[in-house]
N, C-alpha and C positions, 0 to 999 in steps of 0.2 A: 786271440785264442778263446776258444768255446770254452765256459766254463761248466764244471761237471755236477750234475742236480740229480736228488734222488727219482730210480725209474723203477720198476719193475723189470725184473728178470729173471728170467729161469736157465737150468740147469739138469743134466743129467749125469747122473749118480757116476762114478767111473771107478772101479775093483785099486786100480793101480794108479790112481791120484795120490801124489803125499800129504795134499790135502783135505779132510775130511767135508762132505758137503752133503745138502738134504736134497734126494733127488725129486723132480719134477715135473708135468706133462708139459712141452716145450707146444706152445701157438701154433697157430699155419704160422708160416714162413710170408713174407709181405713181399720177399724179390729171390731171386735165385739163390743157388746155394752156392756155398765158397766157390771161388774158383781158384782151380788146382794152379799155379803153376809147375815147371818144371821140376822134380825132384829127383836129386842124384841118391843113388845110393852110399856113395863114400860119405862121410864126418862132414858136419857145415858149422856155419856159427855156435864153435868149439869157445867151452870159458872154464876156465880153472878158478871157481869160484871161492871166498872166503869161505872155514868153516865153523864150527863153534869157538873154534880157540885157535893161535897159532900151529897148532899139534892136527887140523885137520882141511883137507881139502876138497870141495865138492863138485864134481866136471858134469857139465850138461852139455848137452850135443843134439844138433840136429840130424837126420837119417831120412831116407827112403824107405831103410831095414829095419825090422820087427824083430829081429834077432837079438841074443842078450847081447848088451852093452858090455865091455870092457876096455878097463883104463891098462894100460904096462907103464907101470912107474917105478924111476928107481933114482938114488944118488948118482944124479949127473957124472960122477968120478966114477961111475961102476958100468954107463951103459957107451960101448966100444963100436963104431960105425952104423949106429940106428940098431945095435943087436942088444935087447935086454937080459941082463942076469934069470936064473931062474927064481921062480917064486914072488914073479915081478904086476903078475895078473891079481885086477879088480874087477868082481863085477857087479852090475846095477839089475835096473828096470827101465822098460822100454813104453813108454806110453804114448797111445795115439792122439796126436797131437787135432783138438777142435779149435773152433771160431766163432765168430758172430761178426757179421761184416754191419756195419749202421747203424750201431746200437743203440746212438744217444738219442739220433731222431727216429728210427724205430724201435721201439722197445718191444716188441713182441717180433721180433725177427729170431729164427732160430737157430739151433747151434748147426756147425757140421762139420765134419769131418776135410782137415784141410789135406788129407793124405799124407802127412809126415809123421816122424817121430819123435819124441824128445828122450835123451838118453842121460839117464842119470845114473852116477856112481860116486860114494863117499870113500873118500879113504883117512884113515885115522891113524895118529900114532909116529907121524913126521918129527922130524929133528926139526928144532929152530935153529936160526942162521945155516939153512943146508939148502944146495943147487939140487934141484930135481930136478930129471927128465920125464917127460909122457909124451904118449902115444895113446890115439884112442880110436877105436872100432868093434867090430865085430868076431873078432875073431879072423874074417879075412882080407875086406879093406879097412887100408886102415888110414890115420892122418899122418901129417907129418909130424915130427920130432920136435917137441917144444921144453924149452927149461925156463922154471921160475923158481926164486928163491924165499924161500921160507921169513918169516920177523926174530925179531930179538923178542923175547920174553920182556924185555926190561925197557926196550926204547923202540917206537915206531916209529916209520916215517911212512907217507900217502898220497899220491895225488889226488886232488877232488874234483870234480865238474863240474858243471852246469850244462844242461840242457843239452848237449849235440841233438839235438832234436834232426835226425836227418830227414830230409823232404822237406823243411819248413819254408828251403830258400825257392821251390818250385825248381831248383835245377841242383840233381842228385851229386852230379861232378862237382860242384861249386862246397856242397856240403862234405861229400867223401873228402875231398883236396885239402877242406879246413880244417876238418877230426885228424885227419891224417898227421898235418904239419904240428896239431896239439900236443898228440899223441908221440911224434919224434921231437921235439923240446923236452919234452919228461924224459923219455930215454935217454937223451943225449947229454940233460943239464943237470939230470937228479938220478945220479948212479945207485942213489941209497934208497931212494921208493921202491917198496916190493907190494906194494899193492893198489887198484885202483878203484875208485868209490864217483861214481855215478850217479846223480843226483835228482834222475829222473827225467821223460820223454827222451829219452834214448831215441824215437821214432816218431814221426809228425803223425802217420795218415789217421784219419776216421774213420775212411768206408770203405777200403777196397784192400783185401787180404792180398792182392799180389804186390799193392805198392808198399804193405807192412812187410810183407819178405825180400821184396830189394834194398829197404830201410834197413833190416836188421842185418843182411848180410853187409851192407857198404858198415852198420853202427861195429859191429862186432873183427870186421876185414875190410878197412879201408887201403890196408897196403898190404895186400897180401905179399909184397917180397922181407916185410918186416916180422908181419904177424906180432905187433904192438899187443894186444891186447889179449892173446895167447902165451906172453911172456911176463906176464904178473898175475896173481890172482886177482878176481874182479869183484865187487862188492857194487849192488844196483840196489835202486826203490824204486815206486812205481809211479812216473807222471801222469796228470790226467790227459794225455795223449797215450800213454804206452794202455791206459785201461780198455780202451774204444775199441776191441774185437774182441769182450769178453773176456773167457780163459787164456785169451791165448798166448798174454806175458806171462801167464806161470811156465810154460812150455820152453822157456828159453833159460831159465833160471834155476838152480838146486840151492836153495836157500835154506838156511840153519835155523834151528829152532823156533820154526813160523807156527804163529797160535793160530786157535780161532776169533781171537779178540783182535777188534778193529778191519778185521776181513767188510768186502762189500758184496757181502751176498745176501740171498733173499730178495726181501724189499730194499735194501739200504742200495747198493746199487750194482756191480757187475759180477760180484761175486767170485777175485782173483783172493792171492793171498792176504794173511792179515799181519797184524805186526808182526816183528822179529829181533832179536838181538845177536849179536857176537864180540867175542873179546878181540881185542887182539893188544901184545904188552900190558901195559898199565889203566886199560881204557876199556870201558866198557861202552859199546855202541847199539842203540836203540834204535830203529826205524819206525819210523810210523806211517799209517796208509792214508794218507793224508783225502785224499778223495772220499775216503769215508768220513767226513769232515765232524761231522756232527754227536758219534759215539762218543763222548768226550768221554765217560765213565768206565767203556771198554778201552780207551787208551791206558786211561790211567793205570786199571788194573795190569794190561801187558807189562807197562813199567815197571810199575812195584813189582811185581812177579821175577821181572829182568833182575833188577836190582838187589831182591832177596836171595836171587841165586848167584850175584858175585859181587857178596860185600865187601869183600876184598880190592876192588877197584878203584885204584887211583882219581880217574876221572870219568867223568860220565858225559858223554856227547850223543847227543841227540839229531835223527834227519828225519826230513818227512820233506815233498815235496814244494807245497805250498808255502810260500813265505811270510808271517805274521809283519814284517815291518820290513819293505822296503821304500824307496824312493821313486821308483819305476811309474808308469800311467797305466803301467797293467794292474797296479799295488788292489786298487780297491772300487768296487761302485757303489760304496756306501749304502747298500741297500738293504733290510733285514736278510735276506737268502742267501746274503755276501759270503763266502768259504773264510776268504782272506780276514774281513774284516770279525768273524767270526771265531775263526781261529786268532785273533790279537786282542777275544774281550777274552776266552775261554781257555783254549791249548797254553797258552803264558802261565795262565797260573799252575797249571799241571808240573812245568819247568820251575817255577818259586816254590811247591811243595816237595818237588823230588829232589832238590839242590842239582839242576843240571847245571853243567861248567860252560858248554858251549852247543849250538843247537844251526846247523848246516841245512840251507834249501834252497830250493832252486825257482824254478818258475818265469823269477822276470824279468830272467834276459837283461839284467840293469846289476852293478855292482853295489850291494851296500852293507855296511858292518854297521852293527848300533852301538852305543855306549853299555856300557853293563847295566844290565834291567831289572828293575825288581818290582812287582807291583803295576805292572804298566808303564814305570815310567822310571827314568837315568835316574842311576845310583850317586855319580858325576859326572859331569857335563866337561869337563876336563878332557881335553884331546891330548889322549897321549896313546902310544904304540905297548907301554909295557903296564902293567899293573901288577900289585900281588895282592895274595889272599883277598881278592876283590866279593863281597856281596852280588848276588843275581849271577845275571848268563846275557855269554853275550851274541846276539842272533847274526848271523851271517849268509847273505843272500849271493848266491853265483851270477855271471853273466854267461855268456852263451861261451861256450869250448870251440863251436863249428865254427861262431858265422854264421850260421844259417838264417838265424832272425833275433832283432834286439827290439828294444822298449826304450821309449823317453824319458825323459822327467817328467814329475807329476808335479804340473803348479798348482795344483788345486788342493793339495793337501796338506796336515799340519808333518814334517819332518822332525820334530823336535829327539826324535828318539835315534835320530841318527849322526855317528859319528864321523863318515867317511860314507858318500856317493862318488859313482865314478862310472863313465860309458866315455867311450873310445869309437865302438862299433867296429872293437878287432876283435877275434878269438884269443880267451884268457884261459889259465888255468891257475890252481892253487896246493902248492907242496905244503904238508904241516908235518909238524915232529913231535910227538911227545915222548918226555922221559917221567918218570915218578912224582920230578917235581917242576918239571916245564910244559906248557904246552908252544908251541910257535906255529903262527898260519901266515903265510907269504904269497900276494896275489902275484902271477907275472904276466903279460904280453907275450901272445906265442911266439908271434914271429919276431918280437925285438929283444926279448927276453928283459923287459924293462920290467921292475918293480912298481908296482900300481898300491901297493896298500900292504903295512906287517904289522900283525899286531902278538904281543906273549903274555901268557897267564904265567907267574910264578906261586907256587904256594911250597 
């Protein structure tokens, strides 16, 4: 996997971006401009996304149509053969979805217009533990009828990922067939997850905008007789794969309370979103833009800022794509410019002065949990599944969700900080639960539904 170095890149200003940016005179162009594929007008890679709090939910959508966006959402008990009550309409903003196809190895390649739209709408003020229905279009195509259920205030539970990186296996089927079968295991085994958290590279390509839109439509609709991933709300960060056409992961996402701290724009590098956070029950969740590797001081402050605005939170978990300590032969190339090795002399202590509880990432395709860390290095070396009121945080690395592509062990390096490796070379995923005073993270085997690794924080 290409790893992601600061470039130069520009940017043009956009009225109806949710993100604010400094605009720019964008270069000649070094190769053609986007190329269009196919665009329907009905709804596409539709996500009922997390929003600031259990009480909010935020829909992004793809389009053909420029027209205003609206969600019809109601108490799944109220809406009668696909007809919604009235007073059941939301609506958003519609913005023209751009690109940048090659951007790591060309960096003055320019932006362009991919011909789509991305269609955003919040809606606020939801019941917890309640079935929703929505629908979402334009007023006159519309999608189909999707229902998801809201969290407890008081206890969550989640599935987490690693990497579906679709495309990664060069055969799109091989990857759709293995998100797919991920994806119906959560449904099938874990009745009580109501939402999904994605861990980044959602999508492999680098350079060519039509095979990022067959990617995100197989990442987003791998079974369309299920629509998996339109029946939970979805919670994403951004891998350094999903960065590599520019803007154009912001386009697929309506993400809660994104700063401009830790963004990679400007010089730093492609200039998508920057940090963000959300609640959801007792837990306050932090992301960080981990490709922006090096801000370390603008992480910080996102945090603290996160943190100052819900002191109230039980537990604090932290994601960012890249992972400070795993086991894997992707882990590190020991080199000053290293991200990885970078973020495990720096981002760690960021985690020891904020009291993070647990810190989720993805990256290397390898399974690994460490021992509770503090300082760089095991609190106790002590193998066990439960602790309480444990000092430090304890880092946990995904393996691949699809299949698509995994990583080795790294013999060349010191492991000591790790409690539990593990590669199979199946598609895994990970249910966790928190209540007030538990946290529980349980790896499983897609297809076998075997338990691979449980580990629980009590305090």
């Amino acid at each position: 996997m290409k790893m992601v170095k600061k470039v130069l890149f520009t940017v043009l200003c956009a009225a109806a971006m949710l993100t604010s940016v400094t605009a720019q005179t964008a270069p000649a162009t070094q190769r053609a401009a986007v190329i269009r594929g196919q665009i329907p007008a009905e709804p596409y890679n539709i996500t009922a996304g997390v929003g600031s709090d259990t009480s909010e939910a935020r829909f992004n959508w793809v389009s053909g149509s420029s027209a205003t966006p609206v969600v019809q959402l109601a108490e799944a008990k109220k809406v009668k053969k696909g007809q919604f009550p009235k007073n059941a309409d939301y609506t958003g903003i519609s913005v023209p979805a751009i690109a940048t196809e090659g951007v790591e190895d060309n960096p003055n390649n320019a932006e362009a217009a991919t011909g789509e739209y991305a269609c955003k709408v919040t809606v606020k003020n939801l019941a917890p533990d309640t079935a929703y229905s929505y629908r979402v279009g334009d007023g006159t195509a519309w999608s189909s009828v999707y229902t998801f259920k809201t969290g407890n205030v008081h206890s969550i539970s989640f599935a987490v990922f690693g990497d579906p990186q679709i495309g990664a296996s060069g055969d799109l089927e091989h990857d759709r067939a293995g998100w797919s079968k991920t994806l119906a295991a959560v449904q099938k085994n874990h009745p009580d997850v109501n939402f999904l958290f994605s861990l980044g590279d959602q999508v492999n390509d680098y350079d060519s905008i039509a095979k990022q839109q067959a990617e995100y439509k197989i990442f987003m609709n791998p079974d369309t007789a299920h629509n998996y991933i339109q029946e939970y709300q979805l919670a994403v960060l951004e891998g350094n794969h999903d960065l590599q056409m520019g803007k154009y992961y912001s386009f697929h996402y309506n993400l809660p309370n994104v700063s401009d701290l830790g963004q990679t724009s400007n010089n730093k590098i492609l200039n998508n979103d920057g940090d963000y956070w959300f609640t959801r029950g007792p837990v306050l969740f932090i992301i960080l833009e981990g490709n922006n590797f090096y801000d370390t001081a603008a992480h910080e402050q996102a945090m603290k800022e996160a943190i100052a605005a819900n002191k109230d939170s039980k537990w604090r978990i932290v994601a960012f794509h890249q992972a400070p300590y795993s086991e894997a032969n992707h882990a590190a190339a020991n080199t000053p410019d290293d991200d990885v090795l970078f973020m495990r002399q720096n981002w760690t202590k960021l985690m020891d002065n904020n009291q993070i509880d647990v810190v989720l990432n993805g990256h290397d395709h390898y399974y690994t949990r460490t021992f509770q860390m503090f300082g760089g290095m095991p609190v106790d070396t002590t193998k066990t599944g439960t602790v309480t009121n444990p000092k430090g945080t304890v880092y946990i690395t995904l393996d691949s969700a699809s299949g698509s592509k995994y990583y080795k062990y790294n013999t060349g390096s010191d492991h000591s900080f790790s409690a539990v490796g593990w590669q199979n070379n199946v598609p895994t995923y990970s249910c966790v639960t928190v209540t007030d005073k538990q946290f529980k993270f349980t790896v499983y085997e897609a297809d076998t539904g075997a338990t691979i690794d449980a580990y629980t924080i009590n305090k």
